[in-house]
Z-matrix of the N, CA and C atoms (Angstrom, degrees):
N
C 1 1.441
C 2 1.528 1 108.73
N 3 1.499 2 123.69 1 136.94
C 4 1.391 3 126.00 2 178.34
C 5 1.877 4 83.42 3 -123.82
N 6 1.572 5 87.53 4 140.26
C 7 1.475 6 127.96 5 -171.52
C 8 1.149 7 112.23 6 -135.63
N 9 1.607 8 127.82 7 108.30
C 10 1.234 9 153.79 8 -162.45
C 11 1.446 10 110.01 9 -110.85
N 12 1.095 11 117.87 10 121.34
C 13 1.816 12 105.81 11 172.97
C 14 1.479 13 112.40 12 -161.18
N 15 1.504 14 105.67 13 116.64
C 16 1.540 15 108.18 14 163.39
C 17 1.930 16 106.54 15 91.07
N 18 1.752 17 82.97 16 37.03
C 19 2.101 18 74.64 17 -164.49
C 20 1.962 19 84.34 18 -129.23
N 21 1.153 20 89.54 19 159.98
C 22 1.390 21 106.73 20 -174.26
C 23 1.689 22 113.33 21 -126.48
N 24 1.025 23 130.05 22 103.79
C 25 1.811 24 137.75 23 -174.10
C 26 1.749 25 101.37 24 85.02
N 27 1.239 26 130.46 25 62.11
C 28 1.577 27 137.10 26 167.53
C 29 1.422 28 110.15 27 -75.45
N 30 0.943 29 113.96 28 125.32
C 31 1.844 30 112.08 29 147.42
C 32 1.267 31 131.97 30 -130.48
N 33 1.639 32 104.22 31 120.33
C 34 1.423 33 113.48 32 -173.42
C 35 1.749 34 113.43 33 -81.12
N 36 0.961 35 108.59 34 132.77
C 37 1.757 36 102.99 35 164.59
C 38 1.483 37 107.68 36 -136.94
N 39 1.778 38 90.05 37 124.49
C 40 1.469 39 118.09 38 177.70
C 41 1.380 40 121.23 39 -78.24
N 42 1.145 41 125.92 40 133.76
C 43 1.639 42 106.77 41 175.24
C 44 1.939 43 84.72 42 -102.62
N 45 1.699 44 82.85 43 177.92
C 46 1.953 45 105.44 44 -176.19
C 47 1.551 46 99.90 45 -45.40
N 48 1.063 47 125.82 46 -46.65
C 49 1.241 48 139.02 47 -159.70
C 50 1.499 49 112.65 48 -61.23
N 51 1.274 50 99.95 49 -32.12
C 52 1.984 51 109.82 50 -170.98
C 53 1.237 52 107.26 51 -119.16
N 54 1.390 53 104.57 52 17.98
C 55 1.868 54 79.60 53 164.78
C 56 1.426 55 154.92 54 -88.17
N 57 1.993 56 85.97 55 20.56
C 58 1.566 57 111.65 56 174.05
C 59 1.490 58 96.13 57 -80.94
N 60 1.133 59 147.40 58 6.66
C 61 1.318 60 141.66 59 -137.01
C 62 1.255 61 83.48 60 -94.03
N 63 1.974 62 119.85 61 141.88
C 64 1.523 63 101.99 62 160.54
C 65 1.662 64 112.27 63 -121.31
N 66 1.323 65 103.33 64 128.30
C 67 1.403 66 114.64 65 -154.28
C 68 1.607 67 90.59 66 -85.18
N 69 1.710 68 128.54 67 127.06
C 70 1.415 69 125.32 68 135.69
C 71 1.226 70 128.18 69 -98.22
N 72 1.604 71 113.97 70 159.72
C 73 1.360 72 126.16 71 -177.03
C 74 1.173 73 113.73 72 -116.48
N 75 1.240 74 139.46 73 147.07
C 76 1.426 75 151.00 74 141.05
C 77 1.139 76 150.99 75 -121.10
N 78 1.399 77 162.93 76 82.98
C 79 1.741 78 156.34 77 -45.07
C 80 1.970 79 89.36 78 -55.26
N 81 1.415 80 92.75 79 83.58
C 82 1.407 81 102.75 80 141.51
C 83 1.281 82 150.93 81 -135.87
N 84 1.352 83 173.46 82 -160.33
C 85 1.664 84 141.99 83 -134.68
C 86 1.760 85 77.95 84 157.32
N 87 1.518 86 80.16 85 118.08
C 88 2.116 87 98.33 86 155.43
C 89 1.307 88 112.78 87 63.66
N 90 1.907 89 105.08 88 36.72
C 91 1.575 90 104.69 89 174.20
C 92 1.393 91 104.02 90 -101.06
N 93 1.639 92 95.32 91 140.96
C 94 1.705 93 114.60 92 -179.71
C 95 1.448 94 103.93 93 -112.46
N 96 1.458 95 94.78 94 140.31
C 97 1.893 96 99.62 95 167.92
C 98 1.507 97 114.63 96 -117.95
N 99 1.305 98 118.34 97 96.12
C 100 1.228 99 120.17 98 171.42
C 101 1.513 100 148.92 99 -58.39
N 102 1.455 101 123.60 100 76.85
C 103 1.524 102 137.46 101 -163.01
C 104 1.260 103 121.39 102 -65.64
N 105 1.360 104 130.25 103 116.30
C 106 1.056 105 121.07 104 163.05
C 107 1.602 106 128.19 105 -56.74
N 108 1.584 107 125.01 106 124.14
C 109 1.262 108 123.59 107 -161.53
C 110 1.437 109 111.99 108 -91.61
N 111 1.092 110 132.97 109 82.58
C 112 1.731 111 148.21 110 130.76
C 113 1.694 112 86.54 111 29.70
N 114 2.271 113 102.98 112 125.09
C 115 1.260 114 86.03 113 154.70
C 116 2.080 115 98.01 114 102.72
N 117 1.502 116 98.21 115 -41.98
C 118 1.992 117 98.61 116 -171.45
C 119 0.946 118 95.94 117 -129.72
N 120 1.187 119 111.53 118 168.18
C 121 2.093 120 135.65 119 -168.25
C 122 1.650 121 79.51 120 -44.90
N 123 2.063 122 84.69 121 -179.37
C 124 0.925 123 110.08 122 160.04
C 125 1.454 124 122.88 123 -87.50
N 126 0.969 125 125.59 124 148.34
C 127 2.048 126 142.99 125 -178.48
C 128 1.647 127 94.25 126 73.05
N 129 1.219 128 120.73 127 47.78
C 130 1.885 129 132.53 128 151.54
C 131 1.640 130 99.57 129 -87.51
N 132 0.621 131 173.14 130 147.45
C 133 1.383 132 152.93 131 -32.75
C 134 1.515 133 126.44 132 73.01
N 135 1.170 134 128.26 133 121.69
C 136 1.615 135 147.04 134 169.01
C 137 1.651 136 117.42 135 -124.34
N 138 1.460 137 96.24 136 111.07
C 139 1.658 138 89.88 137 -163.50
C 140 1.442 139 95.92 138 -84.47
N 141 1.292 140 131.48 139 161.63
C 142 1.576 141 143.48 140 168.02
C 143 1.711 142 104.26 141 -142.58
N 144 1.425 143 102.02 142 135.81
C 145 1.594 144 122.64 143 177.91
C 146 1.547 145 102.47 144 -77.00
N 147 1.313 146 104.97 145 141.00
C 148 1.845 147 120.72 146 168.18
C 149 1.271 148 88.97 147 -100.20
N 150 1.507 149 103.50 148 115.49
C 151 1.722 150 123.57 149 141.51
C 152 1.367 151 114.37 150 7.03
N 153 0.979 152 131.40 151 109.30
C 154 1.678 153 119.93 152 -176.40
C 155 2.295 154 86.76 153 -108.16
N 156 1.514 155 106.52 154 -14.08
C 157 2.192 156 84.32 155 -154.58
C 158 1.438 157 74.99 156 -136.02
N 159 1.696 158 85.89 157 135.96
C 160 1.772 159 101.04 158 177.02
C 161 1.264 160 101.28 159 -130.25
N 162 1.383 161 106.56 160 157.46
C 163 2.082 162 103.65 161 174.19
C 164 1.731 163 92.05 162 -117.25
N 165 1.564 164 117.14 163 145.86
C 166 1.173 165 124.36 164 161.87
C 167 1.074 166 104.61 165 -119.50
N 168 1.809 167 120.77 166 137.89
C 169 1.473 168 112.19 167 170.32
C 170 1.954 169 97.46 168 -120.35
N 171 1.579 170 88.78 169 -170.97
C 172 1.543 171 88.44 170 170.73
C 173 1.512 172 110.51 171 -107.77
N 174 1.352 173 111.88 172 136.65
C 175 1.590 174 125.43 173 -174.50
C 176 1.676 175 119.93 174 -135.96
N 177 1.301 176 102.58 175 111.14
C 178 1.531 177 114.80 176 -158.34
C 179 1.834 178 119.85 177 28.12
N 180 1.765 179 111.83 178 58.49
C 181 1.003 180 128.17 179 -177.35
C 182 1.501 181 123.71 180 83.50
N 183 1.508 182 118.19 181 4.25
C 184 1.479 183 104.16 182 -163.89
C 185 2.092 184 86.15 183 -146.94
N 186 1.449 185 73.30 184 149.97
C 187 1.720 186 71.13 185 -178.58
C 188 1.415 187 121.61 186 -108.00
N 189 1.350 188 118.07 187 138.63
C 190 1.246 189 144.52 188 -144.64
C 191 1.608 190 99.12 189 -134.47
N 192 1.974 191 104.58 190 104.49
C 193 1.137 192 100.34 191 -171.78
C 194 2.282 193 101.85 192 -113.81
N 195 0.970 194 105.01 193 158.23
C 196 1.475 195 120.92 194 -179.01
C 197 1.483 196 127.64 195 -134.72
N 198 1.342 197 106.32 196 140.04
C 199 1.922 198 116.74 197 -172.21
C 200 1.534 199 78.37 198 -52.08
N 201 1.674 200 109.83 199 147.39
C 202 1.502 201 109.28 200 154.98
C 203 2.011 202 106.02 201 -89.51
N 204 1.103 203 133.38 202 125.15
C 205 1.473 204 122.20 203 159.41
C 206 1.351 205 116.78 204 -99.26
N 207 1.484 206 85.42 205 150.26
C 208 1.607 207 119.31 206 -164.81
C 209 1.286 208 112.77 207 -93.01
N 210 1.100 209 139.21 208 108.66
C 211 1.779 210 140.08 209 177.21
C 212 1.474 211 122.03 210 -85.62
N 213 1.154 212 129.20 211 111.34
C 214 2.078 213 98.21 212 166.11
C 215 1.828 214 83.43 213 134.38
């Protein structure tokens, strides 16, 4: 498990090996997870953004929160 907290511009890079890894976050801003891309050498890399904005609403009393996604 990788555990992130309280950091601002992070970048994780996974090798093939860890990509069961489960990464959490906590008040953090501008974290990247770096994937190795299936298929190309080694140190090819595909960066992807962690969710920084979630909406929670209330749903039959209990709250139920979700990634917001971004289109466009």
């Amino acid at each position: 498990m990788i555990q992130v907290d309280t950091t601002d511009s992070g970048q994780i890079y996974l090798s093939k090996e860890s990509l069961t890894a489960e990464i959490t976050t906590a008040k953090c801003s501008a974290i990247n997870v770096s994937l190795p891309v299936e298929g190309e050498e080694d140190g090819v890399f595909q960066e992807h953004a962690v969710p920084e904005m979630l909406k929670t609403v209330v749903k039959d009393g209990k709250l139920v929160t979700t990634v917001v996604e971004h289109i466009g």
